[in-house]
C-alpha positions as CSV (number, residue, x, y, z in Angstrom):
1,X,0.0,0.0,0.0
2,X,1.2,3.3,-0.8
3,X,0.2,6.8,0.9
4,X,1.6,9.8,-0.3
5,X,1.4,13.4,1.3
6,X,0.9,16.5,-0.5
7,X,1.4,20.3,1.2
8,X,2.1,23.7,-0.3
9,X,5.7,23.7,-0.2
10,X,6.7,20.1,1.6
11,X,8.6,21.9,4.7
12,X,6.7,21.2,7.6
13,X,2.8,19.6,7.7
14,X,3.7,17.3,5.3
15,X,6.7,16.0,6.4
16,X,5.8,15.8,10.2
17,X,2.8,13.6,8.2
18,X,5.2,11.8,6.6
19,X,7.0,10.7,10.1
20,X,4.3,10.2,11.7
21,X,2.8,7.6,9.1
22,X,5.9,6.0,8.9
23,X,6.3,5.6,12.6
24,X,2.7,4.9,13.5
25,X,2.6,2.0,10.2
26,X,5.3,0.3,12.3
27,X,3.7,0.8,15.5
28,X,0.7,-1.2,14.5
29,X,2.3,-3.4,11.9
30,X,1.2,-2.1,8.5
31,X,3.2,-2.3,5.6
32,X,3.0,1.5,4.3
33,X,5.6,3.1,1.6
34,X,5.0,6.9,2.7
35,X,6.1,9.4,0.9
36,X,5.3,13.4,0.6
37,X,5.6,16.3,-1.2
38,X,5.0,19.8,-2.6
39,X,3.5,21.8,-4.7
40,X,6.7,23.6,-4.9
41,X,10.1,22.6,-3.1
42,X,11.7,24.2,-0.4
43,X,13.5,23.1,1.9
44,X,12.3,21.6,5.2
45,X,11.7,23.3,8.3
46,X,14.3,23.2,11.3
47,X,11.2,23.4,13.5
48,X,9.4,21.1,11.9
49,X,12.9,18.5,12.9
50,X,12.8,19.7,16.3
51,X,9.6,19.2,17.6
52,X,9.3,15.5,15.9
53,X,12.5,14.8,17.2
54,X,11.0,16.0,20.6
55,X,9.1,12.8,19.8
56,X,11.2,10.3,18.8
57,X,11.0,10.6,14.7
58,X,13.6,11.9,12.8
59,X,13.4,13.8,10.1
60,X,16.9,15.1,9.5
61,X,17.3,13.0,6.6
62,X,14.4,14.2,4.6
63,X,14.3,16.8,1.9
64,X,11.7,18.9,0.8
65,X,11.2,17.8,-2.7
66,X,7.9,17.9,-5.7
67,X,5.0,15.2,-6.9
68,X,8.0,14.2,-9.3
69,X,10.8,13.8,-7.5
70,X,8.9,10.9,-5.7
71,X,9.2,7.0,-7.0
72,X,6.1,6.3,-9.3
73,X,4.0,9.4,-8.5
74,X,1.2,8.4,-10.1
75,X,0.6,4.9,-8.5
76,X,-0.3,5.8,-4.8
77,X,-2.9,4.2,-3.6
78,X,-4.1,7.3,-1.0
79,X,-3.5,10.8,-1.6
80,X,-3.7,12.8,1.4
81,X,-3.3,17.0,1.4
82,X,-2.6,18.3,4.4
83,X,-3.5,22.1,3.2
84,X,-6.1,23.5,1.3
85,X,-3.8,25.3,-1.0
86,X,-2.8,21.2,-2.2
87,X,-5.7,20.1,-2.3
88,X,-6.8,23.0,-5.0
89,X,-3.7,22.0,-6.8
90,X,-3.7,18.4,-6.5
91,X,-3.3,17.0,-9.9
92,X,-5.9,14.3,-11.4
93,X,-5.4,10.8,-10.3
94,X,-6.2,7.6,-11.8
95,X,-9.4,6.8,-10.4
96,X,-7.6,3.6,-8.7
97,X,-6.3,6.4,-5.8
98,X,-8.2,7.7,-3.0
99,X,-7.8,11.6,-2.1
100,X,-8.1,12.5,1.2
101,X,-7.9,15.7,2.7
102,X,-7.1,16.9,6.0
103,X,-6.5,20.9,6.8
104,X,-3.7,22.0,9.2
105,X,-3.0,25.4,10.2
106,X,0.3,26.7,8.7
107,X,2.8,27.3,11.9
108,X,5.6,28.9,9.9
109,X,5.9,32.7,10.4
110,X,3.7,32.6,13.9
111,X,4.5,34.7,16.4
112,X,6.6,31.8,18.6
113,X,7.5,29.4,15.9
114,X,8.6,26.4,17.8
115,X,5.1,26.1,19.8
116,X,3.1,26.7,16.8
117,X,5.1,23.9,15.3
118,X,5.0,21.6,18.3
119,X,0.6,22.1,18.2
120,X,0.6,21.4,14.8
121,X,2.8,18.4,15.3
122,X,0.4,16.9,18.1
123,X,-2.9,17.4,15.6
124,X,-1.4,15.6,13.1
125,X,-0.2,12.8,15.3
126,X,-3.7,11.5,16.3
127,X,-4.8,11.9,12.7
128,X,-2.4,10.0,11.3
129,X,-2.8,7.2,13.7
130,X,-6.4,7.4,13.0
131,X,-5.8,6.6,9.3
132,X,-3.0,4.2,9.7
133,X,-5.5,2.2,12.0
134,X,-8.3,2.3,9.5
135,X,-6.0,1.6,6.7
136,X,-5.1,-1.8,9.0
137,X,-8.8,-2.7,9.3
138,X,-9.1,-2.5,5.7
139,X,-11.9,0.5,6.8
140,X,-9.8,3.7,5.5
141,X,-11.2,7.2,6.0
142,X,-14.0,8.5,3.4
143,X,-12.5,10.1,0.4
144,X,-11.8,14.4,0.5
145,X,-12.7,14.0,4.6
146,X,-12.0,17.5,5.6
147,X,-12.5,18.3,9.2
């Protein structure tokens, strides 16, 4: 099975996704290949690092990167966009993938970066574990869930 994450500029929502995913599909033994990306590459987020190292998931070795400097882009089994400016952007896929969508608030440029980054971090946490779980039970989210 193959998930991939889409933000705005792959830096922080989607990568802290991206950890997440990978570290919950261990967790609760399903075989995920994760991957994410951008709309436009950046570079990712110090912040975004820190507060998932704060939890045990490293991200230092991940780049911020596009839709097609990912293996395969079009054969992903679940699309998720983690911002609404993706999910407006989100290129067609073969009607074999299911787009989900998911808004987080945008913690880069708030007023005190690293706690913005660390709330973000725990909403996307329980999120993800709640796909990864339903993804397990065969019972994955609806398609465009947006709450």
């Amino acid at each position: 099975m193959r998930l991939l994450i889409l933000c705005t500029a792959n830096s922080a929502r989607s990568q802290m996704a991206e950890g997440w995913a990978r570290h919950y599909a261990h967790k609760h033994g399903l075989e995920l290949e994760v991957h994410s990306a951008g709309t436009r590459a950046t570079r990712v987020n110090p912040h975004a690092v820190a507060a998932m190292a704060e939890r045990g998931i490293d991200l230092t070795g991940h780049t911020s990167k596009t839709l097609y400097d990912v293996p395969d882009p079009w054969n992903f089994d679940y699309v998720l966009t983690v911002c609404d400016s993706a999910a407006e952007t989100c290129p067609v896929y073969p009607a074999r993938t299911t787009r989900l969508h998911h808004a987080f608030p945008d913690p880069a440029g708030a007023p005190d970066e690293a706690r913005a980054f660390r709330e973000v971090r725990d909403m996307i946490g329980p999120f993800i574990e709640q796909l990864v779980v339903a993804l397990k039970q065969g019972q994955p989210l609806a398609p465009d869930r947006a709450s």
